[in-house]
KOLGU-4560 file (N, C-alpha, C; in nm, 3 decimals, padded with zeros to 5 digits):
<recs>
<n_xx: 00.083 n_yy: -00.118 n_zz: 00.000 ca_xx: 00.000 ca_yy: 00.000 ca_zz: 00.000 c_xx: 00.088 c_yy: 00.125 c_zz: 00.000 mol: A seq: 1 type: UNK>
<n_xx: 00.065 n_yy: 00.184 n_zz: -00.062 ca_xx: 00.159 ca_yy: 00.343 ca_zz: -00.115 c_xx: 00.093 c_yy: 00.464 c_zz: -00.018 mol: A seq: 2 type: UNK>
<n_xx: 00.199 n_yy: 00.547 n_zz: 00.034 ca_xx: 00.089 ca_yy: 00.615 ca_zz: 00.156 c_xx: 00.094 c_yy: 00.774 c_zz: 00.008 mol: A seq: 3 type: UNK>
<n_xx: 00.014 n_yy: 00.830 n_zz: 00.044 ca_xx: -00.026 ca_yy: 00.974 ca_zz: -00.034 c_xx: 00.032 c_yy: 01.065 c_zz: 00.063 mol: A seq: 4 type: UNK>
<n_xx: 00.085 n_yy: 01.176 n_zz: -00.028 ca_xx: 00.064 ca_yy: 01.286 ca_zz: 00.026 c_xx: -00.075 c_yy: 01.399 c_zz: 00.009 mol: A seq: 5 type: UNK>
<n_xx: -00.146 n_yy: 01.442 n_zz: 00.115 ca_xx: -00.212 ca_yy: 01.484 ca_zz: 00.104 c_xx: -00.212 c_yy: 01.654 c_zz: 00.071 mol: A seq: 6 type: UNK>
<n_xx: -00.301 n_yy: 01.691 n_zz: 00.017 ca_xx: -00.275 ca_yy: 01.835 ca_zz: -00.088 c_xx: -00.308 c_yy: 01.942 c_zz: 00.025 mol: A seq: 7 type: UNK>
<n_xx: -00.275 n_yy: 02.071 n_zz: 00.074 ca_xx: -00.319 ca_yy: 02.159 ca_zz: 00.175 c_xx: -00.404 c_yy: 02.206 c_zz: 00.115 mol: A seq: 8 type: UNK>
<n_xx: -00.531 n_yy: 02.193 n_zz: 00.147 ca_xx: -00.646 ca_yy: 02.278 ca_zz: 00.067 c_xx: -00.720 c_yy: 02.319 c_zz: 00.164 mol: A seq: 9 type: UNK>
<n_xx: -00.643 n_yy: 02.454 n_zz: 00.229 ca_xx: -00.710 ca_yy: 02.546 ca_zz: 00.339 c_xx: -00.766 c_yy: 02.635 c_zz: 00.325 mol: A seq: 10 type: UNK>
<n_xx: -00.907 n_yy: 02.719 n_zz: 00.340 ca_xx: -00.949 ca_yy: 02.791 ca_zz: 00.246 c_xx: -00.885 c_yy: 02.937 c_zz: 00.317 mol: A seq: 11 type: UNK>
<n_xx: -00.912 n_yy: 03.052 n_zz: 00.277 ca_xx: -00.870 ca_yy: 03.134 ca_zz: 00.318 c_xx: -01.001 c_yy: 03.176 c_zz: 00.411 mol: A seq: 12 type: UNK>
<n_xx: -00.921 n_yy: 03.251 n_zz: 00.510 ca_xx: -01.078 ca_yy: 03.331 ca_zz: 00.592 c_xx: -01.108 c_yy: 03.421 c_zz: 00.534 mol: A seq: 13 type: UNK>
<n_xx: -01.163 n_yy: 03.473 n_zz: 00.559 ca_xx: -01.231 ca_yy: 03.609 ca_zz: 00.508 c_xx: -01.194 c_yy: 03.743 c_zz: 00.582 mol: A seq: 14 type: UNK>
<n_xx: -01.133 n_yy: 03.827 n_zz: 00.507 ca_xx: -01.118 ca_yy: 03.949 ca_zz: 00.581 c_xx: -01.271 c_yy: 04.028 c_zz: 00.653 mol: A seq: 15 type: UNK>
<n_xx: -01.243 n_yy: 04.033 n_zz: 00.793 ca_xx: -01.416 ca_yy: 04.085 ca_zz: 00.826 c_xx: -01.405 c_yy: 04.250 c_zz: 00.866 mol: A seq: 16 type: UNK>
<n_xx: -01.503 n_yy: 04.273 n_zz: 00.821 ca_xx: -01.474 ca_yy: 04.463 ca_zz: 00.826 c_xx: -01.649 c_yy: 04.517 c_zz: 00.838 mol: A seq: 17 type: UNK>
<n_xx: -01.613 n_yy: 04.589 n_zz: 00.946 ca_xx: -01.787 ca_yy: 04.646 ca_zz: 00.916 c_xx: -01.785 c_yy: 04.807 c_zz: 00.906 mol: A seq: 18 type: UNK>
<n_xx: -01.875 n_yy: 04.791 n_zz: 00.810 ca_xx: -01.879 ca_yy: 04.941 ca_zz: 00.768 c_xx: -01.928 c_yy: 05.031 c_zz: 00.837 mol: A seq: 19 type: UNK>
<n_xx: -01.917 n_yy: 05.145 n_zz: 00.830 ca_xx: -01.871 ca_yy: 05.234 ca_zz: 00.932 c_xx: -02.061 c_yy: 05.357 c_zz: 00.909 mol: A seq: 20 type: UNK>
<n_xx: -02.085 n_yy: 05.439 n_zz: 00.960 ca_xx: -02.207 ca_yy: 05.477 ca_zz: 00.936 c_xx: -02.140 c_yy: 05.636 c_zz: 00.870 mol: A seq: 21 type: UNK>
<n_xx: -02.088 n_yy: 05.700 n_zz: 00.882 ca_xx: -02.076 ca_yy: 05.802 ca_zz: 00.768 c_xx: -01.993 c_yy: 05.754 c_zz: 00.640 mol: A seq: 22 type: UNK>
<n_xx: -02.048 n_yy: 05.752 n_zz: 00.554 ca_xx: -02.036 ca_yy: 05.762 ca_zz: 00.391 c_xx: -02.028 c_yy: 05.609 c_zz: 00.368 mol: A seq: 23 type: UNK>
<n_xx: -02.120 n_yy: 05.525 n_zz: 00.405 ca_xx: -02.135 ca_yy: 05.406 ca_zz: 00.384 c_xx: -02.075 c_yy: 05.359 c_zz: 00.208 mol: A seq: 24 type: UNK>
<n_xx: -02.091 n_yy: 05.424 n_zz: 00.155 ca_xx: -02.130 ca_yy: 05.362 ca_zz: -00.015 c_xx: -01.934 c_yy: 05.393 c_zz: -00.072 mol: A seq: 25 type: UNK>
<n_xx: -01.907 n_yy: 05.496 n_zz: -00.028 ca_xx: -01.756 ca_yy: 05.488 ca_zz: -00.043 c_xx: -01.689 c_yy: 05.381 c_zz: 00.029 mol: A seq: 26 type: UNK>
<n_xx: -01.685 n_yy: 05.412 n_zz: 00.166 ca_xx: -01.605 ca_yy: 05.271 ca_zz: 00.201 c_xx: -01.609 c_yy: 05.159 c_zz: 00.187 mol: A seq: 27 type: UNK>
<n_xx: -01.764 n_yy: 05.092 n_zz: 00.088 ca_xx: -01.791 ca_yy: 04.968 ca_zz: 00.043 c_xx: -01.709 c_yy: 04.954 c_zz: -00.090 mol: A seq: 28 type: UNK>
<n_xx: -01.682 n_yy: 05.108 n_zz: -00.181 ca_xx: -01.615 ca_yy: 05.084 ca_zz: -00.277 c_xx: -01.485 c_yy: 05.021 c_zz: -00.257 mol: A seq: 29 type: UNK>
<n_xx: -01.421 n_yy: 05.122 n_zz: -00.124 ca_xx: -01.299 ca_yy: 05.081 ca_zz: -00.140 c_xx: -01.308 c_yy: 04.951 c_zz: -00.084 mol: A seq: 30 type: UNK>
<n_xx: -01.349 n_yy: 04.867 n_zz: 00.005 ca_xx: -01.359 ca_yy: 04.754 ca_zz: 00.047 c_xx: -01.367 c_yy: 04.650 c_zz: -00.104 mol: A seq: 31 type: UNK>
<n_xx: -01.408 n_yy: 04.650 n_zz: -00.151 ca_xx: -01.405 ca_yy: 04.586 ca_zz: -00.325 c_xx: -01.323 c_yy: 04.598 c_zz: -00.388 mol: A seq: 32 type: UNK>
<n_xx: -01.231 n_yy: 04.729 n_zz: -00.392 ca_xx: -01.104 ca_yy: 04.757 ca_zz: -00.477 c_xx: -01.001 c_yy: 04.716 c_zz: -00.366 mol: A seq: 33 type: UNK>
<n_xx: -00.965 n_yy: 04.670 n_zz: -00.292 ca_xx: -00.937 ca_yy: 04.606 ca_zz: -00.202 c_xx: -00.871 c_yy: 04.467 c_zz: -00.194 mol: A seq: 34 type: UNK>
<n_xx: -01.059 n_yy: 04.420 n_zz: -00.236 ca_xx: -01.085 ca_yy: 04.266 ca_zz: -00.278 c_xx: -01.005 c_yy: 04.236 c_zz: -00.396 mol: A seq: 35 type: UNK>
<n_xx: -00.989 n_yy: 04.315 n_zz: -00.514 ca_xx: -00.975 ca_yy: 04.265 ca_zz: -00.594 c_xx: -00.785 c_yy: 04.295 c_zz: -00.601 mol: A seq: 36 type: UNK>
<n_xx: -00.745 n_yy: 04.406 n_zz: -00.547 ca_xx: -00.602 ca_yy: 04.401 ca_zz: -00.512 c_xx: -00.507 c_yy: 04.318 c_zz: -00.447 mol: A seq: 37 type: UNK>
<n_xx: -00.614 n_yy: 04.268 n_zz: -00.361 ca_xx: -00.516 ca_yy: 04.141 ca_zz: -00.282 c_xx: -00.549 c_yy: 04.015 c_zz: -00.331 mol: A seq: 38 type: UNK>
<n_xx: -00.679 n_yy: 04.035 n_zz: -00.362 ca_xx: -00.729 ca_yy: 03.895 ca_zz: -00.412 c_xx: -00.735 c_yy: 03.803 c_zz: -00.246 mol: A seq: 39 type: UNK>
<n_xx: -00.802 n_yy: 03.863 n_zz: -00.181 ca_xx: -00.810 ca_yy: 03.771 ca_zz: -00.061 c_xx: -01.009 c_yy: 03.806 c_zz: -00.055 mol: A seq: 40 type: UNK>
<n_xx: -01.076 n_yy: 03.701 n_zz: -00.006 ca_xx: -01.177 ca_yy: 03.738 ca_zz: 00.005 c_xx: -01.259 c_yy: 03.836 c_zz: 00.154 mol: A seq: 41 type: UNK>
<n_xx: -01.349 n_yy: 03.894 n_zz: 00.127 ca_xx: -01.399 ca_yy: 04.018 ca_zz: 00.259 c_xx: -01.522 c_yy: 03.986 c_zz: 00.280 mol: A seq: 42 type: UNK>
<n_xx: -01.528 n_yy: 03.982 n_zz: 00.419 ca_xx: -01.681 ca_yy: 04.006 ca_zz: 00.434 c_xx: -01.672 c_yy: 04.162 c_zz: 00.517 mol: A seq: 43 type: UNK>
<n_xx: -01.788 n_yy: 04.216 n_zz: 00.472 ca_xx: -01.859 ca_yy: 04.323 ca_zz: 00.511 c_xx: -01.983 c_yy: 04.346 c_zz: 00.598 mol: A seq: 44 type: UNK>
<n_xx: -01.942 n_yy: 04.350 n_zz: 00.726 ca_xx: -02.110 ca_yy: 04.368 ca_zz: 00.786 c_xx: -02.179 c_yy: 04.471 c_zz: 00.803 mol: A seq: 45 type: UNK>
<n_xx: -02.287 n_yy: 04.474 n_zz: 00.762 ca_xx: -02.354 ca_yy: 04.585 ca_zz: 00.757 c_xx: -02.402 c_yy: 04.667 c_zz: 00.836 mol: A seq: 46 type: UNK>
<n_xx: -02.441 n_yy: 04.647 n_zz: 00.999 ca_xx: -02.522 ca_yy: 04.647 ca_zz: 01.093 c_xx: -02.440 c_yy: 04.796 c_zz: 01.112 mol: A seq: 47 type: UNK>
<n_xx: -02.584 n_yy: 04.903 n_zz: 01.164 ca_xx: -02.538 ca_yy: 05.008 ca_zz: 01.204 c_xx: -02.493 c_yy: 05.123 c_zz: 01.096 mol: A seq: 48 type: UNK>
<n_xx: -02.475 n_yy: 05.077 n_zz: 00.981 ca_xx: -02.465 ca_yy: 05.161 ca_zz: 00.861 c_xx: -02.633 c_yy: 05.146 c_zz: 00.813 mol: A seq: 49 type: UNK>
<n_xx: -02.625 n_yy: 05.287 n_zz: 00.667 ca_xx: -02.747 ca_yy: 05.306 ca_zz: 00.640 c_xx: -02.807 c_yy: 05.197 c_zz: 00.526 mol: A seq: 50 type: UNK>
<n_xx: -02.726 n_yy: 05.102 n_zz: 00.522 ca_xx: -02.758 ca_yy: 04.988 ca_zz: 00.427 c_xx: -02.835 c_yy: 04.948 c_zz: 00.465 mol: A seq: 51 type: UNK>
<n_xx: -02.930 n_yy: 04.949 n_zz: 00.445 ca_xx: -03.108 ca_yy: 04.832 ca_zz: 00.541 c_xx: -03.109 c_yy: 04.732 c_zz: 00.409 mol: A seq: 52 type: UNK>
<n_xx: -03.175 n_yy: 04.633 n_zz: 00.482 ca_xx: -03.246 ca_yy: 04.555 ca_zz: 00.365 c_xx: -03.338 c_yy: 04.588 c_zz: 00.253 mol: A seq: 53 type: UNK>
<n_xx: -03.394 n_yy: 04.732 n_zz: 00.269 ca_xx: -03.430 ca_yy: 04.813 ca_zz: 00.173 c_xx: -03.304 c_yy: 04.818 c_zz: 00.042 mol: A seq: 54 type: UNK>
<n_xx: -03.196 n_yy: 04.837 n_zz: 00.070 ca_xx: -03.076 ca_yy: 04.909 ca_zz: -00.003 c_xx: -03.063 c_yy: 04.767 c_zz: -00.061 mol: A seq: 55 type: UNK>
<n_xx: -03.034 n_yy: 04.665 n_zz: 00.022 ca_xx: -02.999 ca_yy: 04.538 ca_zz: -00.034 c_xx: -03.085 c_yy: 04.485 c_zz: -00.121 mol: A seq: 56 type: UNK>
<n_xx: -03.233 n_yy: 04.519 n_zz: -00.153 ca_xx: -03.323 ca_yy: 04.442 ca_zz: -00.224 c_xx: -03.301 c_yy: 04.535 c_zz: -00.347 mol: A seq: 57 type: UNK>
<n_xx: -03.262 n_yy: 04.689 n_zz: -00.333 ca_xx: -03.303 ca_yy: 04.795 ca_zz: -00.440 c_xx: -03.198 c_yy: 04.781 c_zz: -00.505 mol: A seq: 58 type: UNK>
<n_xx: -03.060 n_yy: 04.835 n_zz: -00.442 ca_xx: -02.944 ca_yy: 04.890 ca_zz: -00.499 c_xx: -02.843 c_yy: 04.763 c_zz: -00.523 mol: A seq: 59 type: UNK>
<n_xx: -02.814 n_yy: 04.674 n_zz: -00.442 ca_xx: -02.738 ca_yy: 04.582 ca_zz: -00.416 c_xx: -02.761 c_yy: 04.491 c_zz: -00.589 mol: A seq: 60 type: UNK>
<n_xx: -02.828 n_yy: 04.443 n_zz: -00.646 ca_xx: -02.857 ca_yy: 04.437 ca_zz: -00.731 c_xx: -02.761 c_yy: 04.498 c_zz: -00.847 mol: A seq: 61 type: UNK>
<n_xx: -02.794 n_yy: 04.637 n_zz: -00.858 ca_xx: -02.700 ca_yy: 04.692 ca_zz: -00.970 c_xx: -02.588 c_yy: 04.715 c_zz: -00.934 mol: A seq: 62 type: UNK>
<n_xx: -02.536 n_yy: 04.687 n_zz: -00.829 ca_xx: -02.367 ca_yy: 04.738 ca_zz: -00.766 c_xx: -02.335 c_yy: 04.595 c_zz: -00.788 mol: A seq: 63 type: UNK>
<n_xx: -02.376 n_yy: 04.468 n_zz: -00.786 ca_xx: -02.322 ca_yy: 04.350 ca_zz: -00.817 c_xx: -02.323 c_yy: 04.298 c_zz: -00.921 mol: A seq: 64 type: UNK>
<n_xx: -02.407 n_yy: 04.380 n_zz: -01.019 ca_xx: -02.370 ca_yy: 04.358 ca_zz: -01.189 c_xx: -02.225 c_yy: 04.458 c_zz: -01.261 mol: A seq: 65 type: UNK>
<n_xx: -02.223 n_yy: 04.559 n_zz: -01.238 ca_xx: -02.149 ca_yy: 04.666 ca_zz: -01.262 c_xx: -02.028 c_yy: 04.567 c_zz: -01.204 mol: A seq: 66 type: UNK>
<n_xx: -02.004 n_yy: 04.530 n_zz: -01.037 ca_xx: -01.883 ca_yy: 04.533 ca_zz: -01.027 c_xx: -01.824 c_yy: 04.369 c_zz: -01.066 mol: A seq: 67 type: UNK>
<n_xx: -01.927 n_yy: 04.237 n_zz: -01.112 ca_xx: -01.894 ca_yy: 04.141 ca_zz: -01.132 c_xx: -01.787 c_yy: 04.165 c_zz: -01.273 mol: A seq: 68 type: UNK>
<n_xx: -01.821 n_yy: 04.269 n_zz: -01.350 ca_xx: -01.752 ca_yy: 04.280 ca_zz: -01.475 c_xx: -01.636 c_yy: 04.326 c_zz: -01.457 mol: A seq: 69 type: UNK>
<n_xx: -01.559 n_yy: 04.364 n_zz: -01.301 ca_xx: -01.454 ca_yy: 04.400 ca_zz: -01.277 c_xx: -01.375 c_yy: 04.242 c_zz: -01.220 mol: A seq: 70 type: UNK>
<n_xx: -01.463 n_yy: 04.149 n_zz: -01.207 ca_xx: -01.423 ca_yy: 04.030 ca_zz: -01.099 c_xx: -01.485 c_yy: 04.011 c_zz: -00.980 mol: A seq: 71 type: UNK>
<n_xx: -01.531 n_yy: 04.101 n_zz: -00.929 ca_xx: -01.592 ca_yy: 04.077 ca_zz: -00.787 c_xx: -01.674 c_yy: 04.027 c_zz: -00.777 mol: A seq: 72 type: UNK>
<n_xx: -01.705 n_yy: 03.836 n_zz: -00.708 ca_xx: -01.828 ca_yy: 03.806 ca_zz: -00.707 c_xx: -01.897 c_yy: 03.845 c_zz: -00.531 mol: A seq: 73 type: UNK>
<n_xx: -01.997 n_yy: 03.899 n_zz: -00.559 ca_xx: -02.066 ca_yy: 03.950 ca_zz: -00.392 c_xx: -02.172 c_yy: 03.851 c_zz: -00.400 mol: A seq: 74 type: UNK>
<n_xx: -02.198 n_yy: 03.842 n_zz: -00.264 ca_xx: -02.279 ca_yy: 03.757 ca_zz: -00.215 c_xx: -02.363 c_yy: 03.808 c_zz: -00.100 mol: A seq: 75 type: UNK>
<n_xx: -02.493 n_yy: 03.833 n_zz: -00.124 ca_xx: -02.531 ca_yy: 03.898 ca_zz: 00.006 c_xx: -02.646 c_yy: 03.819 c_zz: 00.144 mol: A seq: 76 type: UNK>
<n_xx: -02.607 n_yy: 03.819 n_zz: 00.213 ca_xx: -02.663 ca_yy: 03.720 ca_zz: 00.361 c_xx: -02.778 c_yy: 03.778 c_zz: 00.468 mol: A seq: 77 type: UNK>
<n_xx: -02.864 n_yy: 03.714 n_zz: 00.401 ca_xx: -02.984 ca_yy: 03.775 ca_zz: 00.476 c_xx: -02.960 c_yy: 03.785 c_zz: 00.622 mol: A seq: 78 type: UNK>
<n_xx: -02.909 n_yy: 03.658 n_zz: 00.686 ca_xx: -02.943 ca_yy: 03.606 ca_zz: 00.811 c_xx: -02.807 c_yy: 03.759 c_zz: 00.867 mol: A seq: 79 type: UNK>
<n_xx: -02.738 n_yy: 03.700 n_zz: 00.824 ca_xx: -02.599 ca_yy: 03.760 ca_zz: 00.870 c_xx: -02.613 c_yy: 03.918 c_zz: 00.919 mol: A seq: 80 type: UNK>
<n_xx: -02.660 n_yy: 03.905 n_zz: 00.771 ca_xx: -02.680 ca_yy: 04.126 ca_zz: 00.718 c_xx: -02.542 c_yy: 04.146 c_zz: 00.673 mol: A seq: 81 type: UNK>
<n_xx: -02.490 n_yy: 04.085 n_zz: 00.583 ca_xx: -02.323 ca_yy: 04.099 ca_zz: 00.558 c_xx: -02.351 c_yy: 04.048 c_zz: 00.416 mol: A seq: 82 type: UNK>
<n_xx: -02.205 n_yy: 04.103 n_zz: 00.348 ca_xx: -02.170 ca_yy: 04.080 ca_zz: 00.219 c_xx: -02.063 c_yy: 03.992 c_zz: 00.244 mol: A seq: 83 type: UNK>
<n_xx: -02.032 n_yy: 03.895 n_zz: 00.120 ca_xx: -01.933 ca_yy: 03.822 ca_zz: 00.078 c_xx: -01.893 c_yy: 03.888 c_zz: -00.043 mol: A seq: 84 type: UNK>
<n_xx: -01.740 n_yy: 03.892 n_zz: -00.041 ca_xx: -01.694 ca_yy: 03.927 ca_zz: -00.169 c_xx: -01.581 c_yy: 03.826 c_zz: -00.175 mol: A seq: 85 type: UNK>
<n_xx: -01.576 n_yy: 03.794 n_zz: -00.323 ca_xx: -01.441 ca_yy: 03.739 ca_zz: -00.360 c_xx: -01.388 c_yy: 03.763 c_zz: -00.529 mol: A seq: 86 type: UNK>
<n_xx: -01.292 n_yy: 03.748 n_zz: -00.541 ca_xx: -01.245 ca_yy: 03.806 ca_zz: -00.694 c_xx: -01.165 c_yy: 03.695 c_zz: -00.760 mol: A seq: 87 type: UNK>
<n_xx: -01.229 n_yy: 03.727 n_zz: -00.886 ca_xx: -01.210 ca_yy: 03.591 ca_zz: -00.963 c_xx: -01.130 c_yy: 03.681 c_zz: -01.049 mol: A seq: 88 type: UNK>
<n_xx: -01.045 n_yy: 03.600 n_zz: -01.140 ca_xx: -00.950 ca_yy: 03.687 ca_zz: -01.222 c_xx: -00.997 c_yy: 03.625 c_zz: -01.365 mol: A seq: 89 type: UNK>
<n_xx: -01.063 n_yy: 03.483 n_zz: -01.346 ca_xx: -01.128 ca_yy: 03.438 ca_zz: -01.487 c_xx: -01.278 c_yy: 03.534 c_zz: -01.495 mol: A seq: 90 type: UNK>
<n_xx: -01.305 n_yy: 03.530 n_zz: -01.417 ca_xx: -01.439 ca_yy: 03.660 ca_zz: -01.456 c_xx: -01.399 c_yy: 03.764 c_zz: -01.543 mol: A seq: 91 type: UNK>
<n_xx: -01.274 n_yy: 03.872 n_zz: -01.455 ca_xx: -01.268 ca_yy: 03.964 ca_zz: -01.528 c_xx: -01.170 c_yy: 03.969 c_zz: -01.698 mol: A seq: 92 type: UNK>
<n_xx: -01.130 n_yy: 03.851 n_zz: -01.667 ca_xx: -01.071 ca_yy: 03.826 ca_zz: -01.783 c_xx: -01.172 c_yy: 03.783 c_zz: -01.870 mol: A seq: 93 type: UNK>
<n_xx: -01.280 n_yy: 03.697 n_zz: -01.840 ca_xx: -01.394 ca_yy: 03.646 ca_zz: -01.984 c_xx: -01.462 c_yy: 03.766 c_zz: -01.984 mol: A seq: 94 type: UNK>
<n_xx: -01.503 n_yy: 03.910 n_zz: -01.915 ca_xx: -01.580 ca_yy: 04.057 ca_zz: -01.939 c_xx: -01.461 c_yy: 04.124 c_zz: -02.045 mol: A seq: 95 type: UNK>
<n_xx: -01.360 n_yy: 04.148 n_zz: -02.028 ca_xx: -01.198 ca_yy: 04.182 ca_zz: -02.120 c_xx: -01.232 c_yy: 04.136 c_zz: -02.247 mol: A seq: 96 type: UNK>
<n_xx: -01.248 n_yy: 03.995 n_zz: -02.248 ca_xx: -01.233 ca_yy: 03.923 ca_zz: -02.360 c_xx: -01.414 c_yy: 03.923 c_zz: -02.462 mol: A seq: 97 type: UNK>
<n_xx: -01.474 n_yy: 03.938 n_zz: -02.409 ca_xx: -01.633 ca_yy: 03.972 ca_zz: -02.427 c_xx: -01.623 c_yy: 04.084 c_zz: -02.481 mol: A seq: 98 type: UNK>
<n_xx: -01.547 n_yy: 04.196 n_zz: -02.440 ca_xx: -01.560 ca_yy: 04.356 ca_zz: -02.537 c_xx: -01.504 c_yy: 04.347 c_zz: -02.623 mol: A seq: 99 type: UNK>
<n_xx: -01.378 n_yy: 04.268 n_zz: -02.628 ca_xx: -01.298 ca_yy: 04.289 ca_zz: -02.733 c_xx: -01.366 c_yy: 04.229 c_zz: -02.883 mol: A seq: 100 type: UNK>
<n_xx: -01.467 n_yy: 04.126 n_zz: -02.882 ca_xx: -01.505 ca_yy: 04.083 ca_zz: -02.955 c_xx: -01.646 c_yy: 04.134 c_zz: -02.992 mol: A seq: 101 type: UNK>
<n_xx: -01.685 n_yy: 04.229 n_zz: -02.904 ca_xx: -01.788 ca_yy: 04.222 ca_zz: -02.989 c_xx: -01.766 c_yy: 04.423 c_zz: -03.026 mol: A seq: 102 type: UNK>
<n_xx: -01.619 n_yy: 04.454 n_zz: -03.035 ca_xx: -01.619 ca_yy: 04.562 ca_zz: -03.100 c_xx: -01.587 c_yy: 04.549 c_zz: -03.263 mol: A seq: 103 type: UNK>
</recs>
């Protein structure tokens, strides 16, 4: 019997950060440009900023189409009240490769 080595497949944690209550919508930006600089994944909690579940049903929506075409996939958690972000580099590379062709 041959013993294996086994592969480290540890996931990363998540950077946790909660947003702050003046100028909520900037520091979520930079929290994303962030994400996608380190390439480590973030969670964001919301609690106490002006993000309600109002914002999350309305806005959250078009801020996660806009920024998936940069790489960022978000994920948003009812129970929690927090965002998941993580950045894919094949995303923003198949949005790259998607313009180029259809100019």
């Amino acid at each position: 019997m041959q013993h294996r080595k086994h592969k480290n497949t540890k996931k990363l944690t998540p950077q946790i950060e909660d947003l702050p209550t003046e100028f909520p919508d900037v520091e979520f930006v930079k929290f994303m440009e962030r994400t996608i600089k380190t390439s480590r994944p973030t969670k964001v909690r919301l609690n106490g900023s002006n993000m309600d579940k109002e914002w999350a049903w309305m806005v959250f929506p078009k801020w996660k189409d806009l920024w998936e075409k940069k790489g960022v996939k978000m994920k948003y958690d009812e129970k929690q009240h927090c965002i998941f972000m993580n950045y894919s580099k094949e995303l923003a590379d198949a949005y790259k490769n998607f313009l180029k062709l259809t100019r």
